[in-house]
C-alpha positions as CSV (number, residue, x, y, z in Angstrom):
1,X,-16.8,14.1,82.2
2,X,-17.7,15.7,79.1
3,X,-17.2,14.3,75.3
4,X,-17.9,17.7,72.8
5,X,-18.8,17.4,69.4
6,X,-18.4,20.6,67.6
7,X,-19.3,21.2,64.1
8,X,-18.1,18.2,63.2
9,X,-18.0,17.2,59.1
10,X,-16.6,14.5,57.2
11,X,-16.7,14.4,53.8
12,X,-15.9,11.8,51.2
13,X,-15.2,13.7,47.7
14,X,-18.3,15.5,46.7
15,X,-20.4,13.2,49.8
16,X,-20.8,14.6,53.0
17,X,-21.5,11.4,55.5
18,X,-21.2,13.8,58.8
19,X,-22.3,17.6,57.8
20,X,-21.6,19.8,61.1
21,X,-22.8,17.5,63.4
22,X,-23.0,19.2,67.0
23,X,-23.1,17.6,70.4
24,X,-22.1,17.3,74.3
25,X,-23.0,14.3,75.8
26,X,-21.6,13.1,79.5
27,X,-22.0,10.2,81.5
28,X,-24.6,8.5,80.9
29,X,-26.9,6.2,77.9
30,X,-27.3,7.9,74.6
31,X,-28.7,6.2,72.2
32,X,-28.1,7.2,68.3
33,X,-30.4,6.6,66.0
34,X,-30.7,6.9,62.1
35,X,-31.7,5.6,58.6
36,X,-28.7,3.7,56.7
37,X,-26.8,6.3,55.5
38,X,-27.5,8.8,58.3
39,X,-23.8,9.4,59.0
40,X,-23.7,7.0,62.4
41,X,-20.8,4.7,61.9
42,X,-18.8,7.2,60.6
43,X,-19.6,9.7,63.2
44,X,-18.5,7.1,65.8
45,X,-15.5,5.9,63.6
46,X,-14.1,9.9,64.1
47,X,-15.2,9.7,68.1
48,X,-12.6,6.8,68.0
49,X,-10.2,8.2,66.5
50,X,-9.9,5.8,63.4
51,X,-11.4,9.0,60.9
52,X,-9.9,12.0,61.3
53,X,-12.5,14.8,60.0
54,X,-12.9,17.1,57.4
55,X,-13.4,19.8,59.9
56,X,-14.7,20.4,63.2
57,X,-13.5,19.1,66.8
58,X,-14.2,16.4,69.5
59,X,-13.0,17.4,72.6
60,X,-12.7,15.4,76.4
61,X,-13.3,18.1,79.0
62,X,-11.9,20.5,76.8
63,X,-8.7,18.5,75.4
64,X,-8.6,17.6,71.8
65,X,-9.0,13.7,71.6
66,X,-6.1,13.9,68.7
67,X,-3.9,15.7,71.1
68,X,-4.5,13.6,73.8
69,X,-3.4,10.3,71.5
70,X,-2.8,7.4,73.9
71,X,-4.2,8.8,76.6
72,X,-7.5,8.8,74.9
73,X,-7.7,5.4,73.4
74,X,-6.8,4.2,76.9
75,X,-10.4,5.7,78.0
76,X,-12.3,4.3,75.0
77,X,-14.2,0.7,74.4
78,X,-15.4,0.4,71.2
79,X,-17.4,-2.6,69.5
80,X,-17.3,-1.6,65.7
81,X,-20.6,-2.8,63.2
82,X,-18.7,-5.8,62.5
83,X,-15.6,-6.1,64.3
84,X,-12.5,-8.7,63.1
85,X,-11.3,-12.1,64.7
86,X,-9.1,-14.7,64.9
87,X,-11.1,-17.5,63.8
88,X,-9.1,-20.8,64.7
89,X,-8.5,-18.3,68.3
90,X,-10.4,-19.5,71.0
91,X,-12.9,-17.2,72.7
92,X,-10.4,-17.2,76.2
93,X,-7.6,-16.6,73.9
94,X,-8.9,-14.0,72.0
95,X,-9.7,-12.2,75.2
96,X,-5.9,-12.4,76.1
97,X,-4.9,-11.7,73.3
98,X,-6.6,-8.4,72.9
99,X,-5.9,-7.5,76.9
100,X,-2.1,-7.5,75.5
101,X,-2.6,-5.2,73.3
102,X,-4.6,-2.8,75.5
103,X,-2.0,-3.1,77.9
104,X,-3.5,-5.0,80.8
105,X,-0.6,-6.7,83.2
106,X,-1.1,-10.6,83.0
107,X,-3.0,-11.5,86.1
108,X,-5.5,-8.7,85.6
109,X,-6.2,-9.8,82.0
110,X,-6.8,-13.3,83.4
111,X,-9.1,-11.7,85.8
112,X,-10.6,-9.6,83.8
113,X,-11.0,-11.6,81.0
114,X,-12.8,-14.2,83.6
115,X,-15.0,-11.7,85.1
116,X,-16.7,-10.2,81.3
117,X,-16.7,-14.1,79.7
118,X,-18.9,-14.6,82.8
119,X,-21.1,-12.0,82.3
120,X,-21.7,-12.2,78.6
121,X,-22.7,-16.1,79.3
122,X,-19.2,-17.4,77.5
123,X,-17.1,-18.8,80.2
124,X,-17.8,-22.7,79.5
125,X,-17.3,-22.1,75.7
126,X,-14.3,-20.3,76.4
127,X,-12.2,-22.8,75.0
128,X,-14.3,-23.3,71.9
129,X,-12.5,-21.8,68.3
130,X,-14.3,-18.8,67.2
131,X,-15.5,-19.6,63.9
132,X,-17.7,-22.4,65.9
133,X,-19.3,-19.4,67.9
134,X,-23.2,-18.0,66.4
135,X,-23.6,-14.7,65.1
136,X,-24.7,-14.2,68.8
137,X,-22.1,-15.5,70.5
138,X,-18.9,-13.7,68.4
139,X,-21.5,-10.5,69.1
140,X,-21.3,-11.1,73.2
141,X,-17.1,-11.5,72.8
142,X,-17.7,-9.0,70.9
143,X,-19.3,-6.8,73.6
144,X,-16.5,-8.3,76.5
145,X,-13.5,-7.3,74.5
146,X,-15.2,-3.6,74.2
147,X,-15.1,-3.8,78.1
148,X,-11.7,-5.1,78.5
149,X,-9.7,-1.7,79.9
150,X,-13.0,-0.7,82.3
151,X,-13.3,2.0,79.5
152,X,-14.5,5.2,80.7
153,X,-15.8,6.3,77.4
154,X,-17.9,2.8,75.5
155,X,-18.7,3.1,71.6
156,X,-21.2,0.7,70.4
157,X,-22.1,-0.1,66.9
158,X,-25.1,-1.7,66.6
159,X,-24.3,-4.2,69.8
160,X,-27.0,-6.4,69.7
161,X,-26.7,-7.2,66.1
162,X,-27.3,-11.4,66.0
163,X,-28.7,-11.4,69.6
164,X,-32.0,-13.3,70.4
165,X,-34.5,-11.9,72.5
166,X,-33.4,-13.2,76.2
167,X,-29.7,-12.3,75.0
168,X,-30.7,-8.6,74.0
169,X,-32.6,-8.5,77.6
170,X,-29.6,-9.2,79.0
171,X,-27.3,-6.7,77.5
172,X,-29.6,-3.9,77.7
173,X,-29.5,-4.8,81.5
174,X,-25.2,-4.9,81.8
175,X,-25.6,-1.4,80.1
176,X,-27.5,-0.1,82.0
177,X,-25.3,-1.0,84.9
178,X,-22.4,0.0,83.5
179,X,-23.6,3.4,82.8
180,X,-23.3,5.7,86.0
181,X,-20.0,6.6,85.5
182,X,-19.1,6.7,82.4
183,X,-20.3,7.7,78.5
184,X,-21.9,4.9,76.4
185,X,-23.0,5.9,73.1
186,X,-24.6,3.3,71.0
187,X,-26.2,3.2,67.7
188,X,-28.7,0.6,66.5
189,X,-31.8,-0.7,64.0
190,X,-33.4,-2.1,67.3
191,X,-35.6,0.8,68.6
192,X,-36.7,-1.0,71.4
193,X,-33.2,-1.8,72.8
194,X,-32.8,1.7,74.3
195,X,-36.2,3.1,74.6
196,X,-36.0,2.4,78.6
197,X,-32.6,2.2,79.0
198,X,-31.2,4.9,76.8
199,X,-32.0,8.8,78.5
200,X,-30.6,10.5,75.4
201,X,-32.1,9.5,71.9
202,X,-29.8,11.2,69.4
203,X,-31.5,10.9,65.5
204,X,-29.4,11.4,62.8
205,X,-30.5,12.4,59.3
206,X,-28.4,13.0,56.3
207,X,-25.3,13.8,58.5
208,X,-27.2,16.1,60.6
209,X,-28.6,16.1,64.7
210,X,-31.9,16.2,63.5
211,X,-33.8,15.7,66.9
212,X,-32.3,15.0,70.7
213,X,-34.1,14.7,73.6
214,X,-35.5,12.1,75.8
215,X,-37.4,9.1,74.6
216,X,-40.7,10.9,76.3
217,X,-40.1,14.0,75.1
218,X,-39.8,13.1,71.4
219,X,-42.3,10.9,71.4
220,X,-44.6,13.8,72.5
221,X,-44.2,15.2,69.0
222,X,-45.9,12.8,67.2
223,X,-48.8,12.4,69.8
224,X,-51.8,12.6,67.6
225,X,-50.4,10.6,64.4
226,X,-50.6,7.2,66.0
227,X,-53.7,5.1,65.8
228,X,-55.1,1.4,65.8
229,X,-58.1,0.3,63.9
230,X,-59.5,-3.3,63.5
231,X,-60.4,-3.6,60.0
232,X,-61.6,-5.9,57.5
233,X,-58.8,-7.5,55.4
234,X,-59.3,-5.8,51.8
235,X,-59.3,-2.7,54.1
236,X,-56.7,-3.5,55.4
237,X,-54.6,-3.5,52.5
238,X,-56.2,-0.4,51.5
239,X,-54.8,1.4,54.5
240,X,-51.1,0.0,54.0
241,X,-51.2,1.1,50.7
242,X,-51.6,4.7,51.8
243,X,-50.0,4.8,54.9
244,X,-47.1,3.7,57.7
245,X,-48.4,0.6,59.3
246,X,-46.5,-0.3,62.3
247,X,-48.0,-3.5,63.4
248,X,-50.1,-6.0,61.5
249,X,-51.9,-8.7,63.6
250,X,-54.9,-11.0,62.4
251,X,-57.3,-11.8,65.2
252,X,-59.9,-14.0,63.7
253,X,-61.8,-12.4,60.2
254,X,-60.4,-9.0,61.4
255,X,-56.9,-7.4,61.0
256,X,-56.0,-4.7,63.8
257,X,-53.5,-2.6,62.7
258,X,-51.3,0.6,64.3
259,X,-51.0,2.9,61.9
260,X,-48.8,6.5,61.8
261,X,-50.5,9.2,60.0
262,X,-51.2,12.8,60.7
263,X,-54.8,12.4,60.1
264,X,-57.4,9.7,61.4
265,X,-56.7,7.2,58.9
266,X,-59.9,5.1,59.0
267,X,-63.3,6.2,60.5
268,X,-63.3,4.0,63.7
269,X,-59.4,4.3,64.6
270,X,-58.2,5.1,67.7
271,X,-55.6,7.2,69.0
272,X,-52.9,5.5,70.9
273,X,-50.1,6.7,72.7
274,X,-46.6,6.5,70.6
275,X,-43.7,4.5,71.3
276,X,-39.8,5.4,70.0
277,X,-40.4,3.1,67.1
278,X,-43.5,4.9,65.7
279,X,-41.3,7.9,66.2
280,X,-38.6,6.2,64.1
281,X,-40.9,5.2,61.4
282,X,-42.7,8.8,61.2
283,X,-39.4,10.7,61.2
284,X,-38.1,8.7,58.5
285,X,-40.8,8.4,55.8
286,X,-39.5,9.1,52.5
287,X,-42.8,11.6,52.2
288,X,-41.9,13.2,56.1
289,X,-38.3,14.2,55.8
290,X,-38.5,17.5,57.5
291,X,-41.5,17.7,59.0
292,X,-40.1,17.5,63.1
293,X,-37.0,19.4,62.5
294,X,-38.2,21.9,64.9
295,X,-39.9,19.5,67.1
């Protein structure tokens, strides 16, 4: 199974949010990534089918997703940035509610809507209204209504939006599982959400595929621009001043400090081996806009 993205624009008056964007991807995590602005909820909107583009084509296994209508949306899950609810539904409700509309047969909603409750960590607050839930918890429903028709194609818009920690942990480990056999794009702010589970990072810029490979791979590009240096505080401050700072952490009259910078930013700095998020950082300093477009 093959989703095709060809020259794909959409444009907005005289803006271009998605300027002939270009990409296959198949089964499989890929990961989208991008500044605000970039382009990456609109380009998922048109995947859905809720846009319809300027120009261009997505295609499944060479059928145009518009031509395919029903069909299509039958195959897709898709948890937009901030999706709507019922809020005086209860969570169980809201899941039966939505496995009408995509169709499901009674007993297999029931089932179904059993099964992901369970796995998100929302079966014994099932019965709870929805404007009681946490950001987290309408995010999790959020994520179990996506997965309500076993889609074969999953959309995610920034997923773990409002998740803690152990709740992110867990849904980078149910997407992981769920993705031998089926296409999972997902976007988000959180680098380290899909830098192990993710083996497609997809960075957007200005509309544009500006970089795709693996998380490795990329992160080979900026090799030599990442460094830590334990440094005096007034240095310190010096050194954020001029450059991208990662991480900050005091340890005792000293700070130690990972800094990205093409050069060796401080005379005893150290060269350390970059992560996806020093990548992120590099590849989207206001001073460093085109500097790995041929990476």
């Amino acid at each position: 199974m093959e989703l095709s993205i060809s020259k794909l624009s959409k444009h907005y008056g005289s803006k271009i949010a998605v300027d002939e964007f270009e990409a296959a991807v198949g089964c499989g995590i890929h990961a989208l990534l991008g500044a605000n602005g970039s382009g990456k909820t609109t380009l998922m909107r048109m995947l859905c089918g809720i846009l319809r583009p300027t120009s261009g084509s997505i295609s499944l296994d060479g059928t145009d997703i518009y031509a395919m209508g029903e069909h299509y949306r039958e195959l897709l899950g898709y948890l937009p940035q901030n999706f709507g609810y019922y809020p005086n539904f209860s969570g169980w409700d809201f899941m039966i509610y939505l496995a009408a509309l995509k169709g499901l047969p009674k007993i297999a909603a029931v089932n179904r809507s059993e099964e992901l409750l369970q796995m998100v960590g929302l079966y014994d607050a099932r019965k709870k209204k929805l404007k009681t839930y946490s950001g987290g918890m309408r995010q999790r429903i959020g994520i179990a209504q996506a997965l309500l028709n076993d889609p074969a194609i999953l959309i995610l818009d920034e997923p773990t939006a409002g998740l803690d920690p152990k709740e992110r942990t867990k849904f980078r480990n149910i997407i992981s599982d769920l993705s031998a056999n089926r296409i999972i794009l997902l976007s988000t702010h959180i680098v380290s959400d899909v830098e192990y589970v993710a083996g497609d990072i997809i960075i957007m810029k200005q509309g544009r595929l500006a970089l795709r490979n693996s998380s490795e791979y990329i992160c080979s590009a900026i090799q030599n621009s990442v460094w830590t240096a334990t440094v005096p505080p007034a240095d310190a401050q010096k050194l954020m001043r001029k450059h991208t700072v990662s991480n900050l952490r005091h340890a005792g009259e000293q700070v130690e400090l990972r800094i990205i910078s093409d050069e060796k930013p401080y005379g005893g700095a150290i060269q350390s081996p970059p992560n996806l998020e020093d990548l992120y950082l590099y590849f989207f300093r206001e001073d460093n806009i085109n500097e790995l477009d041929e990476a």
